[in-house]
N, C-alpha and C positions, 0 to 999 in steps of 0.2 A: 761563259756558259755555252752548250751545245744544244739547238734545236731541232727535235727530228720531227716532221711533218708528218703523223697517217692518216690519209684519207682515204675512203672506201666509196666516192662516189665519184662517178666520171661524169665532170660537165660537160656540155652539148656547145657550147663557144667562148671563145674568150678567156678560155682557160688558165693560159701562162701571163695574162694582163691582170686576171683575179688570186690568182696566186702573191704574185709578186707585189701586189698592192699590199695584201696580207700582210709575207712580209716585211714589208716595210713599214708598217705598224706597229708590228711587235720589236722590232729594228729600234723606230722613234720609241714606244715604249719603255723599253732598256729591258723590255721581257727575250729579247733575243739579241745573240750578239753577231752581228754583222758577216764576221771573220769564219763564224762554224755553223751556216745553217747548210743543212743536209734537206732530202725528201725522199722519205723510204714508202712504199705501200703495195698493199698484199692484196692479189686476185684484183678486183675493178681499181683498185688506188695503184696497182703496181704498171695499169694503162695508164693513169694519172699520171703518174711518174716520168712514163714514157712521153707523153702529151707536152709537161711541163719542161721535160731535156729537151724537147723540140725548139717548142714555141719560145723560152726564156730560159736557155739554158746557165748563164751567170747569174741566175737568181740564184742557185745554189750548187754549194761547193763540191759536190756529188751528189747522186742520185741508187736508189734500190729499190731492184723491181724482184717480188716474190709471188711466183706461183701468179707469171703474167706472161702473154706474148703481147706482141705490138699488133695493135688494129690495124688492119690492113688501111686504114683512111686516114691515120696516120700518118704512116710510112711513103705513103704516096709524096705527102705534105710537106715531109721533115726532112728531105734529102739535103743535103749541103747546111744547115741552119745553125749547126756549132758541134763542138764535142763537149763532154763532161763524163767523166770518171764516170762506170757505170756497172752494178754490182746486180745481175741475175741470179735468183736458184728456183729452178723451177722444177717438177718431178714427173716422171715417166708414163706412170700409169695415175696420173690429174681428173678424176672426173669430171670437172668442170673445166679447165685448161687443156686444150689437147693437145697434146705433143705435138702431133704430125699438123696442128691447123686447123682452118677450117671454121664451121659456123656454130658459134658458141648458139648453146639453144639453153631454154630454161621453159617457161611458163610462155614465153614470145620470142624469137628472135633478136640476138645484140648483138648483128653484126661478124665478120670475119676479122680473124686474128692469121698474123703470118705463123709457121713451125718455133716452135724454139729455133732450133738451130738456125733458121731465117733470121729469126729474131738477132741473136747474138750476131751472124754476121752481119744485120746492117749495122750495128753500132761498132763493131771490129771496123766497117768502112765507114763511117761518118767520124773516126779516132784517128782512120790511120795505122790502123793496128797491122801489123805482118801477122802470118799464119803458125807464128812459131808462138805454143804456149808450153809457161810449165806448169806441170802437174804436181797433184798432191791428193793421194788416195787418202781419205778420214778412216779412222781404226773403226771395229764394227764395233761401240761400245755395248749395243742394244741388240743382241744376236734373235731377238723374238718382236720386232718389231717390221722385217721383212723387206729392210730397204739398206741400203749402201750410201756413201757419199762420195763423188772426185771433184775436185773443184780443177777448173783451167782457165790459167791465167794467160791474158795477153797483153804485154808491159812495154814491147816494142812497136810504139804508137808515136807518130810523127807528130801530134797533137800533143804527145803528152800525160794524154788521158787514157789512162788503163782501162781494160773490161776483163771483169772477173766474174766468171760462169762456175756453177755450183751444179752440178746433177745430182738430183737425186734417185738413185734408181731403184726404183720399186715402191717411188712415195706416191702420197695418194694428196689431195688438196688441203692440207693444214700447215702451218710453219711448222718447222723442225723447231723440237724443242717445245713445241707448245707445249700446256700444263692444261687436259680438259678432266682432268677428273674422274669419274667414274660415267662416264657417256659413251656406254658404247653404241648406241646410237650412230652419233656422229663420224665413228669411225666404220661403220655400214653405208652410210651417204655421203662420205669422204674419202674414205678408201686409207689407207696406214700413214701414220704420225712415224715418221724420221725421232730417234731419240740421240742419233750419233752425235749430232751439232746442236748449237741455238742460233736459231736463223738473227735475234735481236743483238747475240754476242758479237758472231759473225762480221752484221752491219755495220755495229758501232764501232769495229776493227777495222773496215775497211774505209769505214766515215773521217774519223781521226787522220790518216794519212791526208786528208788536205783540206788545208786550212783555203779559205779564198785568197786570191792573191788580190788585195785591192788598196 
């Protein structure tokens, strides 16, 4: 069996010692199996994510981070700490995520976040990754939805561990693919839903390629 992990809250210490405890309960449990646990999460879980490749990165066999950058408090922390497979799509025009950086603001301040493209290359240098990616433009299957997809891959990593970056351009803060219904709401205080990909398909395709080696 395959466990994927979403979490949508970012704890304040200890994070990759509480995680991995977890795991290893549903481990002993026989509710997960050892060989295929992933950690995927989206907006605060996809920091989460980030936190836990840091802090405990062999707890799981890869990792995904959606519509996240890396805290800058983070990134300070996690230099040299390991590699692990690592699968961004993050989108352009984010209104909560912001491309270019910066201080995420809400109701209070939560802190700074590096750019995407910051983002991505510190996990390109914490892999090993050279600068050579291949590309793959996604077909515009939703031509009224106002966004595109390229994903770029970097697979020539001295680690081993690939990083595969997903743009979405012209998306707004929802996974690709989601299914919201009749809320158009949402898509006013979110900004455009990607219908070209499913961010969960995506994942689980990129989750599968590695099994843990243990």
């Amino acid at each position: 069996r395959s466990t994927l992990f979403p979490y949508t809250t970012l704890f304040r210490s200890r994070t990759g010692a509480f995680i991995r405890r977890l795991a290893d309960s549903l481990v002993r449990e026989g509710i997960a199996d050892r060989k295929r646990l992933y950690l995927l999460g989206i907006s605060n879980g996809g920091m989460l994510a980030y936190r836990v490749a840091c802090e405990a990165p062999s707890t799981f066999a890869a990792y995904a981070a959606i519509l996240a950058n890396l805290p800058v408090g983070v990134a300070w922390k996690c230099v040299g700490h390991g590699s692990s497979p690592m699968l961004i799509i993050n989108a352009t025009d984010d209104p909560v995520i912001p491309w270019e950086g910066g201080e995420l603001h809400s109701i209070v301040r939560r802190g700074q976040v590096l750019s995407t493209p910051d983002t991505v290359e510190f996990w390109k240098r914490e892999n090993g990754c050279s600068t050579d990616a291949e590309l793959k433009a996604f077909p515009d299957k939703d031509v009224n939805d106002g966004s595109t997809v390229v994903a770029r891959q970097y697979s020539d990593c001295t680690s081993g561990a690939p990083v595969v970056f997903m743009t979405v351009q012209g998306g707004g803060h929802m996974p690709p693919g989601a299914q919201i219904g009749q809320r158009p709401a949402l898509r006013v205080m979110l900004g455009p839903l990607n219908q070209d990909i499913s961010a969960a398909d995506i994942s689980w395709k990129f989750f599968k390629r590695f099994p843990a080696q243990r």
